[in-house]
mmJSON file of the N, C-alpha and C atoms, coordinates in Angstrom:
{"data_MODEL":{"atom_site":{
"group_PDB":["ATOM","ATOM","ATOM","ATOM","ATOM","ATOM","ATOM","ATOM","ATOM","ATOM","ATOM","ATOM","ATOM","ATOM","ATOM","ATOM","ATOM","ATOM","ATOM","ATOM","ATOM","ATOM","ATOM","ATOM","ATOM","ATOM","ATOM","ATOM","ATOM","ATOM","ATOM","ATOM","ATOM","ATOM","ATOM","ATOM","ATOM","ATOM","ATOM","ATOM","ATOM","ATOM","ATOM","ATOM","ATOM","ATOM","ATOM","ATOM","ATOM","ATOM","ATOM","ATOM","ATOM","ATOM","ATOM","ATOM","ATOM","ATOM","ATOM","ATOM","ATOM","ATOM","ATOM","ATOM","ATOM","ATOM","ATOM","ATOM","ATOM","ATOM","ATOM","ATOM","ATOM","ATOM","ATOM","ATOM","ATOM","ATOM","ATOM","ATOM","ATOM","ATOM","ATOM","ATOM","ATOM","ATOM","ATOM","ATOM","ATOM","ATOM","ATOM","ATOM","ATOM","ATOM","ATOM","ATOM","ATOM","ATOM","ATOM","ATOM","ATOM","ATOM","ATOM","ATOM","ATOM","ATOM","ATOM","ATOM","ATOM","ATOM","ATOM","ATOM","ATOM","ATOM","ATOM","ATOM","ATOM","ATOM","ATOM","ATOM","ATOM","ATOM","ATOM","ATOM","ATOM","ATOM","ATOM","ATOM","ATOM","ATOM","ATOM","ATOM","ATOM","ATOM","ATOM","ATOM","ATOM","ATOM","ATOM","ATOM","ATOM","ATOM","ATOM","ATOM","ATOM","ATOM","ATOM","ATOM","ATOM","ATOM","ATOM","ATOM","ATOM","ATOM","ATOM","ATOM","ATOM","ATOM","ATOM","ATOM","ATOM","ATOM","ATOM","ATOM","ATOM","ATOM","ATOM","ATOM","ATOM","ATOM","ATOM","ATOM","ATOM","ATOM","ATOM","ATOM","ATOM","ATOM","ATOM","ATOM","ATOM","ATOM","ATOM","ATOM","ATOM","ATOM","ATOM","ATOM","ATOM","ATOM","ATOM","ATOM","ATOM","ATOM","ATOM","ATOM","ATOM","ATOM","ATOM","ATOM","ATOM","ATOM","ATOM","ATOM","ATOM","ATOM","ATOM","ATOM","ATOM","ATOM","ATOM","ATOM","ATOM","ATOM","ATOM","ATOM","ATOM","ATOM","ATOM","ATOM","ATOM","ATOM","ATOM","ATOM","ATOM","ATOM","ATOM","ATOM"],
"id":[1,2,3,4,5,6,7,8,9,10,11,12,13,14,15,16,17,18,19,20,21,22,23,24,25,26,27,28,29,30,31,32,33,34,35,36,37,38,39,40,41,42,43,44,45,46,47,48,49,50,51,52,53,54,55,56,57,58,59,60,61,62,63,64,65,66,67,68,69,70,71,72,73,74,75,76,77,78,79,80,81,82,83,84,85,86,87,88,89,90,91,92,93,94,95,96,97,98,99,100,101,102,103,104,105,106,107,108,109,110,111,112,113,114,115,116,117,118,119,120,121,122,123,124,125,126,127,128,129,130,131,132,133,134,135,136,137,138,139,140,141,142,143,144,145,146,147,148,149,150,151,152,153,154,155,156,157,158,159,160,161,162,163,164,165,166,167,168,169,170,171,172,173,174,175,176,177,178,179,180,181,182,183,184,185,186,187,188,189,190,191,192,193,194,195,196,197,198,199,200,201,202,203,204,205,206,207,208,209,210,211,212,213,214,215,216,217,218,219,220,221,222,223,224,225,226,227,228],
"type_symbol":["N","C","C","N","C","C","N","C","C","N","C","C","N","C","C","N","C","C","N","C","C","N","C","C","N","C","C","N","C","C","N","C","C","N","C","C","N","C","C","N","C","C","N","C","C","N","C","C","N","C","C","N","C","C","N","C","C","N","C","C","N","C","C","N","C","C","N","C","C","N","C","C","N","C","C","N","C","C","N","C","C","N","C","C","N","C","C","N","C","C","N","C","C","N","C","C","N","C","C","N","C","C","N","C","C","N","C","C","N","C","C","N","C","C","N","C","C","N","C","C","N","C","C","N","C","C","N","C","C","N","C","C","N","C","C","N","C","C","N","C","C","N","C","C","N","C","C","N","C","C","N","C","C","N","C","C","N","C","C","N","C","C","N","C","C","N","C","C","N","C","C","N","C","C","N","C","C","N","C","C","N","C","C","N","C","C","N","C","C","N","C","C","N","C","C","N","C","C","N","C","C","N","C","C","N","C","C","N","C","C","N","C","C","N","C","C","N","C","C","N","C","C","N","C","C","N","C","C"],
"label_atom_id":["N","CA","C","N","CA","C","N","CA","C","N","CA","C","N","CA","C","N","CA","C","N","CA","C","N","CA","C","N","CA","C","N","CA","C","N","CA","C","N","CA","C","N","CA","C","N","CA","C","N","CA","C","N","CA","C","N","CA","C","N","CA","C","N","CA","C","N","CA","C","N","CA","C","N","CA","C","N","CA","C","N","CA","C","N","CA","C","N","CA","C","N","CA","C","N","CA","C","N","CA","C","N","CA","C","N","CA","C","N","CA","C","N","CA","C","N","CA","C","N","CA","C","N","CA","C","N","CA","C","N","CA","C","N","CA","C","N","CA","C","N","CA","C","N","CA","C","N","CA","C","N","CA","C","N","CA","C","N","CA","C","N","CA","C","N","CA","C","N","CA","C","N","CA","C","N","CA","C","N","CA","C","N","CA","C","N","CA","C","N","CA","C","N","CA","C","N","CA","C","N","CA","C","N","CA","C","N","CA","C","N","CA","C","N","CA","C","N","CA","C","N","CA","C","N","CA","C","N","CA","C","N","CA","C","N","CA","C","N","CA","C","N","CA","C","N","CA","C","N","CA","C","N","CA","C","N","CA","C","N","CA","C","N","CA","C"],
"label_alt_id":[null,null,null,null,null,null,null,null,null,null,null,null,null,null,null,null,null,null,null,null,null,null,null,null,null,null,null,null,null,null,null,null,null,null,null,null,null,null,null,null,null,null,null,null,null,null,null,null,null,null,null,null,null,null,null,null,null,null,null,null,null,null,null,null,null,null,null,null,null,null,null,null,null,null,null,null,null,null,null,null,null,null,null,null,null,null,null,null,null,null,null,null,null,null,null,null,null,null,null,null,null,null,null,null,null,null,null,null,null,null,null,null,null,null,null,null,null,null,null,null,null,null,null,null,null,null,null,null,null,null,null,null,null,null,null,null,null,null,null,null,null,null,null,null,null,null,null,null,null,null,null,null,null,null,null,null,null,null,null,null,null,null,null,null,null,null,null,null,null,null,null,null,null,null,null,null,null,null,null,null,null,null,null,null,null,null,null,null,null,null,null,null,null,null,null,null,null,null,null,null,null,null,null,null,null,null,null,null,null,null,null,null,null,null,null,null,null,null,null,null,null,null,null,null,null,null,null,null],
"label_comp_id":["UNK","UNK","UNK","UNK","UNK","UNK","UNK","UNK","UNK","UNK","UNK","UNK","UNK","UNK","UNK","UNK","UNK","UNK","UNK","UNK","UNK","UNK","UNK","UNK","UNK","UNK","UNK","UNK","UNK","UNK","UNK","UNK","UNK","UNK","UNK","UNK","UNK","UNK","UNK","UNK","UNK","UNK","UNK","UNK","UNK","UNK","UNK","UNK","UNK","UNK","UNK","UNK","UNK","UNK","UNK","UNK","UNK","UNK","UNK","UNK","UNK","UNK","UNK","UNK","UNK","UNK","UNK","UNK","UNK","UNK","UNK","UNK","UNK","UNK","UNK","UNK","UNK","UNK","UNK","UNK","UNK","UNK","UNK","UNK","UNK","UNK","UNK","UNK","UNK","UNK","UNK","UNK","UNK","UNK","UNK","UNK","UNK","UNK","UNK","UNK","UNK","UNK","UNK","UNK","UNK","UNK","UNK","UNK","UNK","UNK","UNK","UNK","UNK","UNK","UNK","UNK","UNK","UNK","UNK","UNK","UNK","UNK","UNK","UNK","UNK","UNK","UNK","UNK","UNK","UNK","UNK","UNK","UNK","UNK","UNK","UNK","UNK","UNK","UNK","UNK","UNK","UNK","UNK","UNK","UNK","UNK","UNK","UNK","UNK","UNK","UNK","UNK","UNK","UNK","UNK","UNK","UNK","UNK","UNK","UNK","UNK","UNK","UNK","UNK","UNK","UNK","UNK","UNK","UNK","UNK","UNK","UNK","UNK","UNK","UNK","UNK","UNK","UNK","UNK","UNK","UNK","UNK","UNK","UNK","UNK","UNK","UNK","UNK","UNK","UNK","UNK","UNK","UNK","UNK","UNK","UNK","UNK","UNK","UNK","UNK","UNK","UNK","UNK","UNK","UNK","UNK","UNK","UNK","UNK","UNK","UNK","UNK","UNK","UNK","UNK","UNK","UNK","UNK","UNK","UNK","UNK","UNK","UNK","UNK","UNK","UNK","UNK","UNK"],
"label_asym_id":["A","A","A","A","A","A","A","A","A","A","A","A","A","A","A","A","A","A","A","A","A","A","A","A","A","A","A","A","A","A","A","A","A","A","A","A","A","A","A","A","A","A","A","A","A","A","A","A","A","A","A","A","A","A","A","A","A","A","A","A","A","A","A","A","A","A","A","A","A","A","A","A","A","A","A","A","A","A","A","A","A","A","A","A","A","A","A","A","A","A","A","A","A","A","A","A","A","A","A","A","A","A","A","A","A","A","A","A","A","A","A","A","A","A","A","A","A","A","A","A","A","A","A","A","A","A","A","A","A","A","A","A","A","A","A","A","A","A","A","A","A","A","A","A","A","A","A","A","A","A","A","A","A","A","A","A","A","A","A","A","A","A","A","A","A","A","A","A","A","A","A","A","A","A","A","A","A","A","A","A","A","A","A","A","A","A","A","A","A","A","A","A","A","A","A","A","A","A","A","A","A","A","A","A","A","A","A","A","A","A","A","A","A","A","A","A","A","A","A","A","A","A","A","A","A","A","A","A"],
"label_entity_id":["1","1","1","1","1","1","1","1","1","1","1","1","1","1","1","1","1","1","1","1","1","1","1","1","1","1","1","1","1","1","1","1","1","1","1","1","1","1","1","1","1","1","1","1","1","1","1","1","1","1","1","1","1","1","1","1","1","1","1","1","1","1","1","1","1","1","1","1","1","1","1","1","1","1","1","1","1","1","1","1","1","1","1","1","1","1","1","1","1","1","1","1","1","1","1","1","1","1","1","1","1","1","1","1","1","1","1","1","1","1","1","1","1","1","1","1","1","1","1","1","1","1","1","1","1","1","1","1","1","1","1","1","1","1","1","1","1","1","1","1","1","1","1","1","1","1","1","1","1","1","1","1","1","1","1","1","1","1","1","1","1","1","1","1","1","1","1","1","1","1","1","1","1","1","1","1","1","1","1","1","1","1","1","1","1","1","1","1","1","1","1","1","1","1","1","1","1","1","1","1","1","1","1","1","1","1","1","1","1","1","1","1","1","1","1","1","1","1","1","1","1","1","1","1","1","1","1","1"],
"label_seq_id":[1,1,1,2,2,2,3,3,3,4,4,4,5,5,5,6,6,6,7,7,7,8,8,8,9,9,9,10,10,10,11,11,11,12,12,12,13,13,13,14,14,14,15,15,15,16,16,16,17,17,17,18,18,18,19,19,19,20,20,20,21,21,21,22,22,22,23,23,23,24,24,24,25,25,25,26,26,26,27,27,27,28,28,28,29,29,29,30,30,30,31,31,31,32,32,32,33,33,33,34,34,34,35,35,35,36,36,36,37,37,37,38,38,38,39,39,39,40,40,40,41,41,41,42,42,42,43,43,43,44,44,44,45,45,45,46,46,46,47,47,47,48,48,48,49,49,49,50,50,50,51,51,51,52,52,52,53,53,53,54,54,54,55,55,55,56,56,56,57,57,57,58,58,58,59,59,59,60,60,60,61,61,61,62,62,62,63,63,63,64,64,64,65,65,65,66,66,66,67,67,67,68,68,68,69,69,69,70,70,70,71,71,71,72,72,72,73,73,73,74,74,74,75,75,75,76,76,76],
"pdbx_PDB_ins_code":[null,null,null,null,null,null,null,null,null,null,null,null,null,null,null,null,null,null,null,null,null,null,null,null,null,null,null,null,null,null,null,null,null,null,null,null,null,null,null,null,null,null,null,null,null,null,null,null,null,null,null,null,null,null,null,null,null,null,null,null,null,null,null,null,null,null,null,null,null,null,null,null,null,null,null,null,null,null,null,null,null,null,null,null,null,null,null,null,null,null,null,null,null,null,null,null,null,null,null,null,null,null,null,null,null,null,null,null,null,null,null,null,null,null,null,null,null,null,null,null,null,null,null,null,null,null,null,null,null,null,null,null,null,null,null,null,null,null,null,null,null,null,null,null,null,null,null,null,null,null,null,null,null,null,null,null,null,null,null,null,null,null,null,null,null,null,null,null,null,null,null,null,null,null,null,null,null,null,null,null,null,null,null,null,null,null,null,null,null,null,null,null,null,null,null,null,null,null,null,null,null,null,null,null,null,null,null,null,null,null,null,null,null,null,null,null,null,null,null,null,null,null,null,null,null,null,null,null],
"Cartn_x":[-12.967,-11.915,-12.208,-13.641,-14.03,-13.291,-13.727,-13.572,-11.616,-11.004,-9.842,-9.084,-9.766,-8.771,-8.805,-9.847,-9.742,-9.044,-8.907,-7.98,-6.237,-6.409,-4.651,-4.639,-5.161,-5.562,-4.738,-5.535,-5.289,-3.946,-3.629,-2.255,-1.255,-1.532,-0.226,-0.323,-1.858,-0.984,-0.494,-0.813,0.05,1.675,1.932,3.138,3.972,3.064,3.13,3.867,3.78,4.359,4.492,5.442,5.591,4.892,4.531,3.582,4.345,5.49,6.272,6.019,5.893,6.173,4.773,3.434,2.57,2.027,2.1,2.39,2.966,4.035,4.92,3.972,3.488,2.841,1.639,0.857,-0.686,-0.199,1.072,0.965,2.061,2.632,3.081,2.535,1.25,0.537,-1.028,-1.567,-2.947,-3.267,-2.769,-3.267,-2.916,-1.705,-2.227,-2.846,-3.42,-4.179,-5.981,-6.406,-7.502,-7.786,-6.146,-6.003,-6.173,-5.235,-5.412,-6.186,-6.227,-7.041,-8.255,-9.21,-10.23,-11.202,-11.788,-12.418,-12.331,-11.598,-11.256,-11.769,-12.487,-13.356,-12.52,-12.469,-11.294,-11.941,-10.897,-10.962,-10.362,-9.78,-9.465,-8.118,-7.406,-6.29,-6.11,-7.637,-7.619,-7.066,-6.432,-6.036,-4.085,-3.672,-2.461,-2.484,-3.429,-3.154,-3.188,-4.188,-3.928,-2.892,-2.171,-0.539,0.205,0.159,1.561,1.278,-0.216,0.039,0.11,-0.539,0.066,1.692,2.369,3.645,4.267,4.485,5.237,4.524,3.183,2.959,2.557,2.977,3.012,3.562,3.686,4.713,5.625,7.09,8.323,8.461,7.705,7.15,6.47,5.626,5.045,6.063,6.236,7.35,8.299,8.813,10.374,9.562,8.342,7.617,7.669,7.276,6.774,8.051,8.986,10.31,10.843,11.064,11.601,11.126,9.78,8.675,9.136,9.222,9.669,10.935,12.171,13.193,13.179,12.916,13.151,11.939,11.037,10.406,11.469,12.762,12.903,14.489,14.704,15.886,15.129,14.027,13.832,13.677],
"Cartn_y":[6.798,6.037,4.538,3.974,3.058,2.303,3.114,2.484,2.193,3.034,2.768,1.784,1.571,0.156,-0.806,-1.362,-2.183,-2.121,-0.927,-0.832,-0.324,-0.36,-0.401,-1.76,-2.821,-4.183,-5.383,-4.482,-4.425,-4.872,-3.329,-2.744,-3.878,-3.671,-4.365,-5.975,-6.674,-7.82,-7.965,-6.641,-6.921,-7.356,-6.58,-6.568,-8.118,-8.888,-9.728,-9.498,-8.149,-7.543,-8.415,-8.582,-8.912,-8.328,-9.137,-7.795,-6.685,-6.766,-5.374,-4.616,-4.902,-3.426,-3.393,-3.962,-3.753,-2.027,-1.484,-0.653,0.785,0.61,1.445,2.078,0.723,1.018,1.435,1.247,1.967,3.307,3.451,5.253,6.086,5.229,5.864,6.02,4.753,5.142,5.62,6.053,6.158,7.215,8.229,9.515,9.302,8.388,7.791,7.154,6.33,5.313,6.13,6.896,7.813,8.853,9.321,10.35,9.61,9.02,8.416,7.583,6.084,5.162,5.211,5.894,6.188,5.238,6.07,5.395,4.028,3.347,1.958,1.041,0.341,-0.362,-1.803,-2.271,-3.619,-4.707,-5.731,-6.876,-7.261,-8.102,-8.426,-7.572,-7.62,-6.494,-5.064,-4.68,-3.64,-2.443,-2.463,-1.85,-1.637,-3.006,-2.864,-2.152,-2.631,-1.955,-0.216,-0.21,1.544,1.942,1.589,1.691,1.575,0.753,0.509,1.844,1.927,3.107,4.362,4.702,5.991,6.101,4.958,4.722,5.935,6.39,7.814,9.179,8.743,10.182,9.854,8.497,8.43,8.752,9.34,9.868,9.352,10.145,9.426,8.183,9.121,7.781,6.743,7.073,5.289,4.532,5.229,4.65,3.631,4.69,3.862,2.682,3.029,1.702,0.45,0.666,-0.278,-1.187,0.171,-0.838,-1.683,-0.979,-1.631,-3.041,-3.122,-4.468,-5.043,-4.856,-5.431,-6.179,-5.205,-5.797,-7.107,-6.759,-7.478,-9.239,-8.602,-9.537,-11.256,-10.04,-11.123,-11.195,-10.876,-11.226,-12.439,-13.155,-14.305,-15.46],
"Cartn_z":[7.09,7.727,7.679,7.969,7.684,6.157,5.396,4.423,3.52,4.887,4.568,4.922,6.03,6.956,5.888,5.287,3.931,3.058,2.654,1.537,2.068,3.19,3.425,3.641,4.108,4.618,3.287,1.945,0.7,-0.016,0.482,0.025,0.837,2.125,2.955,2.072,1.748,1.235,-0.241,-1.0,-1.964,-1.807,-0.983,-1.096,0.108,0.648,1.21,2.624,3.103,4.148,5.14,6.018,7.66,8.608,9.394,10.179,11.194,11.529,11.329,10.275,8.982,8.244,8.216,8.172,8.264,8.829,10.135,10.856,9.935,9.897,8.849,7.845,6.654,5.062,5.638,7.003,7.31,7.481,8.125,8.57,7.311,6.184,5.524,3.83,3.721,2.379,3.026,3.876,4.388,3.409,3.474,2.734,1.193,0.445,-0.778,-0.883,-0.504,-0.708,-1.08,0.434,0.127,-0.995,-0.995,-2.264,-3.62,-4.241,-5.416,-5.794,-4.587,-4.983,-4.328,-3.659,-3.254,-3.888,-4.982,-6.182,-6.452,-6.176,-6.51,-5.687,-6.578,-5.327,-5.287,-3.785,-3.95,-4.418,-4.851,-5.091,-6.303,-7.016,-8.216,-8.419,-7.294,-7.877,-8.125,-8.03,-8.704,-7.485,-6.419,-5.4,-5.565,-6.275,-6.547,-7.468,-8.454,-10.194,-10.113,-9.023,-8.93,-8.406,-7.098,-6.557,-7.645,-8.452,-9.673,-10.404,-10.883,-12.275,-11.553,-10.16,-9.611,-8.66,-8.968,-8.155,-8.25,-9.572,-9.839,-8.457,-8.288,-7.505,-6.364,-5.732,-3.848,-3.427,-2.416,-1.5,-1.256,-0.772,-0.909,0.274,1.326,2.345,2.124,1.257,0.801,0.322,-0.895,-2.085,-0.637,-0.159,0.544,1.295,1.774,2.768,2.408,0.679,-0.009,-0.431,-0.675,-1.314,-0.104,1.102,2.064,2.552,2.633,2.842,1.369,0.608,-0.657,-0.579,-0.022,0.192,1.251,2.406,3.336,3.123,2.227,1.798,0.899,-0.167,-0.899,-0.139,1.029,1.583,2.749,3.078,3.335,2.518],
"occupancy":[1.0,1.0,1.0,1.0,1.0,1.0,1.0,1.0,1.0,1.0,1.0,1.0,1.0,1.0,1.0,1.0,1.0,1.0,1.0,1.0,1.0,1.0,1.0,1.0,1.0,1.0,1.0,1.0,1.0,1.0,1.0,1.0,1.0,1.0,1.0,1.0,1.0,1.0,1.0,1.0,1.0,1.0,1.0,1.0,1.0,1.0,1.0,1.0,1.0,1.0,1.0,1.0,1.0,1.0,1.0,1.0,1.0,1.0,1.0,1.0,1.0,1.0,1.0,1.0,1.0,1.0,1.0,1.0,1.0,1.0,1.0,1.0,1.0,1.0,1.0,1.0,1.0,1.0,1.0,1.0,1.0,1.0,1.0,1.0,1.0,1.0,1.0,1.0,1.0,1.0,1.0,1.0,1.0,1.0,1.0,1.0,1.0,1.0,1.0,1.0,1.0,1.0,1.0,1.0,1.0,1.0,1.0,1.0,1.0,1.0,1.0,1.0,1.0,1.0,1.0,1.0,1.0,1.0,1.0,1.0,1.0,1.0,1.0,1.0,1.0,1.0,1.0,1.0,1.0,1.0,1.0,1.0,1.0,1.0,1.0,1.0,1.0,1.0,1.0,1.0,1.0,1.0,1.0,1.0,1.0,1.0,1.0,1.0,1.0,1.0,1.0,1.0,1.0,1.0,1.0,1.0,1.0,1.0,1.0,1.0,1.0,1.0,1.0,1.0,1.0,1.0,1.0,1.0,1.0,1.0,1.0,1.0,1.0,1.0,1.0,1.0,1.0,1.0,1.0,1.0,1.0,1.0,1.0,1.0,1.0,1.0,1.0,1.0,1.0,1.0,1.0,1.0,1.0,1.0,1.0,1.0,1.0,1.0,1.0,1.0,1.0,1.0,1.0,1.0,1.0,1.0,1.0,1.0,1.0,1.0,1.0,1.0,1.0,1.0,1.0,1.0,1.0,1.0,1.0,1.0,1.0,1.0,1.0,1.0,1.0,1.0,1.0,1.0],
"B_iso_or_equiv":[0.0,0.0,0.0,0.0,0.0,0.0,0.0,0.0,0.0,0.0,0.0,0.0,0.0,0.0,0.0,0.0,0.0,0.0,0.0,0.0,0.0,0.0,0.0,0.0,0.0,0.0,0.0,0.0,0.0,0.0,0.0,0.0,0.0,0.0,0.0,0.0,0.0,0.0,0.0,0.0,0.0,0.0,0.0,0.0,0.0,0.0,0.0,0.0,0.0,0.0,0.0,0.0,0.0,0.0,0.0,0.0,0.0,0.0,0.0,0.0,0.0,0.0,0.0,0.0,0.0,0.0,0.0,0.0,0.0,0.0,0.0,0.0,0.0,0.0,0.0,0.0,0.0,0.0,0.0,0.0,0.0,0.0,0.0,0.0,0.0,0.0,0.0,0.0,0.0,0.0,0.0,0.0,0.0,0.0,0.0,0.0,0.0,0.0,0.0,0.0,0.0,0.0,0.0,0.0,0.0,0.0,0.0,0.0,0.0,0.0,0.0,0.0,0.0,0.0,0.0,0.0,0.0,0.0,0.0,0.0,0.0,0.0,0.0,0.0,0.0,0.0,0.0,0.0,0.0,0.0,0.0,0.0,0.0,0.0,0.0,0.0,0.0,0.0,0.0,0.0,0.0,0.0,0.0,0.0,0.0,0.0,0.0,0.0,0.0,0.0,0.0,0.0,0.0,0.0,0.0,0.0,0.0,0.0,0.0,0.0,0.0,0.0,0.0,0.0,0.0,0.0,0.0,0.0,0.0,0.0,0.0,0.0,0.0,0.0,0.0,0.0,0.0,0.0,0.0,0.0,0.0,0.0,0.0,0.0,0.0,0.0,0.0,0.0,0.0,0.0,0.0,0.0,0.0,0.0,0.0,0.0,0.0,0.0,0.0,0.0,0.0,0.0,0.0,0.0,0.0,0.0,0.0,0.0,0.0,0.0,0.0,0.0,0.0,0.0,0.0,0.0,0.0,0.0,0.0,0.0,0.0,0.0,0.0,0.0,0.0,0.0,0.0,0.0],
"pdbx_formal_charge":[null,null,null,null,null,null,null,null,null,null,null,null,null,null,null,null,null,null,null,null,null,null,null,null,null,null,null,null,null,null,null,null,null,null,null,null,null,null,null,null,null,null,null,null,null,null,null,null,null,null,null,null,null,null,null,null,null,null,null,null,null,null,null,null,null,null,null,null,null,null,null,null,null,null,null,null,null,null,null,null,null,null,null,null,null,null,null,null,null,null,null,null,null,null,null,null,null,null,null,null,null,null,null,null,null,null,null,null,null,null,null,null,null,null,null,null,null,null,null,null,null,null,null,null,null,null,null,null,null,null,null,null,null,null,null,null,null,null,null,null,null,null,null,null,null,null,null,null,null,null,null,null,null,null,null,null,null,null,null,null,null,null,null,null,null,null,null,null,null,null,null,null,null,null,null,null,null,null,null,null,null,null,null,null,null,null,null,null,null,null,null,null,null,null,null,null,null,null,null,null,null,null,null,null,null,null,null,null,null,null,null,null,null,null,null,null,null,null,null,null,null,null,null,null,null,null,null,null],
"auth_seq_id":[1,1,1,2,2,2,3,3,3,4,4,4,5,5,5,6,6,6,7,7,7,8,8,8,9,9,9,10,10,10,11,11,11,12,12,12,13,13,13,14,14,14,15,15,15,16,16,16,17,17,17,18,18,18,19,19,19,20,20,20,21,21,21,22,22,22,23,23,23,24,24,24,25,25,25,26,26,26,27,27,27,28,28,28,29,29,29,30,30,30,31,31,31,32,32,32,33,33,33,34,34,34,35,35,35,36,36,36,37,37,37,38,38,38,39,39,39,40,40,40,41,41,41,42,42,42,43,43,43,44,44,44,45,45,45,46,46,46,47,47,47,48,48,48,49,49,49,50,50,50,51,51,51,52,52,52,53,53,53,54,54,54,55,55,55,56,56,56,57,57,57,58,58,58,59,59,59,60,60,60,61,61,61,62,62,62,63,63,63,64,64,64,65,65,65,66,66,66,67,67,67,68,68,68,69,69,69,70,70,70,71,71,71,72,72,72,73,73,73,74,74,74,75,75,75,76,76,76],
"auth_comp_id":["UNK","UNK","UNK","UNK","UNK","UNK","UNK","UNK","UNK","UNK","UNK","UNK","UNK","UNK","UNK","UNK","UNK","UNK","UNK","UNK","UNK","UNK","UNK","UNK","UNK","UNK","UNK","UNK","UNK","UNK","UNK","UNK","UNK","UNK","UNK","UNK","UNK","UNK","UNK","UNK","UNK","UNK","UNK","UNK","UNK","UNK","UNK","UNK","UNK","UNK","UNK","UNK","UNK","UNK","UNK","UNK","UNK","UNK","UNK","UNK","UNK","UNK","UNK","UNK","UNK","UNK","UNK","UNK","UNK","UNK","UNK","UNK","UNK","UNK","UNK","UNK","UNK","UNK","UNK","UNK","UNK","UNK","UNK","UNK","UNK","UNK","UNK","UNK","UNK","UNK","UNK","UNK","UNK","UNK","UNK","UNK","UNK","UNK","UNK","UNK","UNK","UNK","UNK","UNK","UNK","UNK","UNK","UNK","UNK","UNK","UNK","UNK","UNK","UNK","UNK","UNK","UNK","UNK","UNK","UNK","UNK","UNK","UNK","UNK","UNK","UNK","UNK","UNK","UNK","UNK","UNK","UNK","UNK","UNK","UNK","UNK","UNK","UNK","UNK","UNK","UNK","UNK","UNK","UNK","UNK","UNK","UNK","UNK","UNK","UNK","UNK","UNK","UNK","UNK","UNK","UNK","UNK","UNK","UNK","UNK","UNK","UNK","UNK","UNK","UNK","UNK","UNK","UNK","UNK","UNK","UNK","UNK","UNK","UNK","UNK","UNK","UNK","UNK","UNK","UNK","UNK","UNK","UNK","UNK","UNK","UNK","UNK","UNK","UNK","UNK","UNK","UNK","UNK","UNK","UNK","UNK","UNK","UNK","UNK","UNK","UNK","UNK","UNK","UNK","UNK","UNK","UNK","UNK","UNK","UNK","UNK","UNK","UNK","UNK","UNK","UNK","UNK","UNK","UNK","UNK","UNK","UNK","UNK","UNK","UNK","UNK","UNK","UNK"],
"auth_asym_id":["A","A","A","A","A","A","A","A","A","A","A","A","A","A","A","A","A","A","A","A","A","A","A","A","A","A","A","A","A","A","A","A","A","A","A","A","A","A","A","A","A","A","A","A","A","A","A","A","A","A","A","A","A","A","A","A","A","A","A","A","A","A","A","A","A","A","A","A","A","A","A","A","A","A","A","A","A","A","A","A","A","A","A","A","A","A","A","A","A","A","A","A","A","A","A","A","A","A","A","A","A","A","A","A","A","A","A","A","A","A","A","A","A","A","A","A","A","A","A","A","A","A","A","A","A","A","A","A","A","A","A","A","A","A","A","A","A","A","A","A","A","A","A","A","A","A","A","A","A","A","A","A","A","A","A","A","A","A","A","A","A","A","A","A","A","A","A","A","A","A","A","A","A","A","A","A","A","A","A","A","A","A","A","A","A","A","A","A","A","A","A","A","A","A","A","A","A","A","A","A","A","A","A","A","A","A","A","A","A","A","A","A","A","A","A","A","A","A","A","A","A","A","A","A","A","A","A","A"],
"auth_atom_id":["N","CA","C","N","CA","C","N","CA","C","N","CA","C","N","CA","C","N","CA","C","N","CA","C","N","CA","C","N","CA","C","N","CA","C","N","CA","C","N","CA","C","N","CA","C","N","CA","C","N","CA","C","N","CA","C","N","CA","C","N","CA","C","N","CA","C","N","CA","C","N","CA","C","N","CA","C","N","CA","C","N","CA","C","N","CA","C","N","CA","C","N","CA","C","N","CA","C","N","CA","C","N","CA","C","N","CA","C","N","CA","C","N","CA","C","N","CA","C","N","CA","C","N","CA","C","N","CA","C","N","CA","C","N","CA","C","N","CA","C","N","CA","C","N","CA","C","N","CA","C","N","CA","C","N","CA","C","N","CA","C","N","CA","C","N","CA","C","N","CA","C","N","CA","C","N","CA","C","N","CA","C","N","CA","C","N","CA","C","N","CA","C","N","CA","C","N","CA","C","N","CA","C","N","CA","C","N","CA","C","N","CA","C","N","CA","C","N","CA","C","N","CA","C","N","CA","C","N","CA","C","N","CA","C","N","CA","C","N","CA","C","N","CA","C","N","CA","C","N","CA","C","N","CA","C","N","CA","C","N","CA","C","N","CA","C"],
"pdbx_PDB_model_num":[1,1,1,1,1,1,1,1,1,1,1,1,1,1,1,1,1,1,1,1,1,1,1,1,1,1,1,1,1,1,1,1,1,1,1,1,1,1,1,1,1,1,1,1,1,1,1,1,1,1,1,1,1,1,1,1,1,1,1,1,1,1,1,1,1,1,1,1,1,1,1,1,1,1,1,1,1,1,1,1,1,1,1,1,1,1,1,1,1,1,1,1,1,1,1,1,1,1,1,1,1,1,1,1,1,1,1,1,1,1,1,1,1,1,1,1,1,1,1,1,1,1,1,1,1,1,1,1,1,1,1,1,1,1,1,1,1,1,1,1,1,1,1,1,1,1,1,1,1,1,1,1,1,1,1,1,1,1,1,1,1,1,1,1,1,1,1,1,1,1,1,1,1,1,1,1,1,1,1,1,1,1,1,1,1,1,1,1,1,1,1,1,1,1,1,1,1,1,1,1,1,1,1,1,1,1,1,1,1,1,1,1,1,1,1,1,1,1,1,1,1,1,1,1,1,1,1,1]
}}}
């Protein structure tokens, strides 16, 4: 668990989240993030680069998390 708070920490600023959706993308990519990108040790991107090439197999709950923080991102 330790080693996840980092890498959702990660994730949330790829996507340059609000800290509302912040909340959301921890309880809706936690178990992708451990599942797929485990292995990935952070820094250099390499936390997004694994989200993009496994995008096809996150959960529909991540997926929508991500798009939604995405959206509301480029509607400011």
């Amino acid at each position: 668990m330790r080693k996840l708070v980092p890498l959702l920490l990660i994730a949330v600023s790829i996507t340059n989240a609000r800290a509302q959706d912040r909340g959301a993308l921890r309880h809706a990519c936690a178990d992708d993030l451990r599942t797929l990108c485990s292995g990935v040790t952070p820094g250099g991107g390499r936390i997004k680069q694994c989200m993009i090439e496994t995008f096809d197999r996150l959960s529909d709950g991540c997926r929508t998390a991500l798009k939604d923080a995405k959206a509301r991102q480029a509607g400011n």
